[in-house]
C-alpha positions in Angstrom: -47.2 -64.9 -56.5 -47.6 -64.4 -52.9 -50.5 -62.6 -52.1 -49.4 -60.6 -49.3 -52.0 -60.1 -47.3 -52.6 -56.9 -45.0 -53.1 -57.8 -41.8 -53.4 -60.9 -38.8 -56.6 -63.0 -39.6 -57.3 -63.5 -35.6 -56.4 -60.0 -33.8 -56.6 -57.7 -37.5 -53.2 -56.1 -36.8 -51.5 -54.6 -40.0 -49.3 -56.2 -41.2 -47.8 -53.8 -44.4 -45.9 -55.4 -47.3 -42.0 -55.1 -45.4 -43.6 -56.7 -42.1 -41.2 -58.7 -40.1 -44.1 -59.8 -38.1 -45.7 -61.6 -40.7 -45.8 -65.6 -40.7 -48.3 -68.0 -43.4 -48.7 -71.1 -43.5 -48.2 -72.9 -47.0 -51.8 -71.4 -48.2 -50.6 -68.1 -47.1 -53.7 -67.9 -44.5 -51.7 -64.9 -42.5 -51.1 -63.9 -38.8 -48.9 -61.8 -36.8 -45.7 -63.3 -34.5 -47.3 -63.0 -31.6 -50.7 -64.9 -32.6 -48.6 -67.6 -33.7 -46.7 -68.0 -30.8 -49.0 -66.9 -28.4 -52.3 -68.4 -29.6 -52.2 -70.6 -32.5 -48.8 -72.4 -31.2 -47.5 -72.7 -34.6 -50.9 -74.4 -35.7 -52.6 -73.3 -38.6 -56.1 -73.2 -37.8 -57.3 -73.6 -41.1 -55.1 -75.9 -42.5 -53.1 -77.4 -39.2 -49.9 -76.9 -41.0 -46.4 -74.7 -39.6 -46.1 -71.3 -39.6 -42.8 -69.1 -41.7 -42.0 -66.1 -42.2 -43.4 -64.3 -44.8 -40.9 -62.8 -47.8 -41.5 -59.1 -48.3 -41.4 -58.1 -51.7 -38.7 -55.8 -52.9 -40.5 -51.9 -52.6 -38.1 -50.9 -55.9 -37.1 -52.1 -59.0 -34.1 -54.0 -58.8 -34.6 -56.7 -61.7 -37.1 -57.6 -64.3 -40.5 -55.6 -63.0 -40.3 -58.4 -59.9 -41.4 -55.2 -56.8 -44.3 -54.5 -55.1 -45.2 -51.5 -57.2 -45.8 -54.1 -60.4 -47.3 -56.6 -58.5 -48.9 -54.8 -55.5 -50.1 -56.2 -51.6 -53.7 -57.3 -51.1 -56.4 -54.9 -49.7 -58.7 -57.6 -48.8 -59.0 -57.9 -45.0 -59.5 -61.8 -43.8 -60.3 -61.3 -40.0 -61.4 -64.3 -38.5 -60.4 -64.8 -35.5 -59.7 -68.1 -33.5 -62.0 -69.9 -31.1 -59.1 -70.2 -28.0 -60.8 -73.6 -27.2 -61.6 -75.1 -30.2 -58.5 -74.5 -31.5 -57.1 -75.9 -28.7 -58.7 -79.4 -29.4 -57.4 -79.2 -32.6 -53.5 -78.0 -31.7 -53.7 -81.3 -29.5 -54.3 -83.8 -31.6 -51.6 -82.7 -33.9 -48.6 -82.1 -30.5 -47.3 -85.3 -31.6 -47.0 -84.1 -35.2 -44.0 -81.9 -36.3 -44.5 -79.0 -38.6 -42.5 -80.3 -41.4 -44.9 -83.5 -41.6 -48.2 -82.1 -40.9 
């Protein structure tokens, strides 16, 4: 079950269950579009895996109890934002190193 968490780990914008916006990496660390794009380069810094977009969990009961009311968002905040530089160094030495084989 997908955690869903509430908002960008690096700038702290919310980013509410039905966010379009929202992108995780395959440990669901979580960041907005425009971190991922603009900052992070479709790096995880945590992991160095690619970025997708992030479901959003039915708001209403369309089939077996599977909605957001039964199995609600996270509350727990995770900002931690990235060191430009650092990160950086670490996007480089993966540039040569597709997404799908990170």
């Amino acid at each position: 079950m997908l955690e869903l968490r509430p908002s960008c780990e690096h700038c702290n914008k919310a980013l509410p269950p039905a966010s379009a916006e929202a992108r995780i990496c395959s440990f669901e660390c979580t960041f907005c579009a425009i971190c991922v794009d603009t900052v992070l380069g479709n790096v995880c810094p945590n992991c160095g895996g690619g970025f997708a977009a992030r479901p959003v969990r039915p708001a209403q009961d369309r089939q077996g109890g599977n909605f957001l009311g039964r199995y609600p968002a996270s509350t727990t905040v995770r900002h931690r934002p990235v060191d430009p530089a650092a990160h950086a160094a670490f996007r480089a030495s993966l540039e040569d190193v597709p997404p799908d084989a990170r």
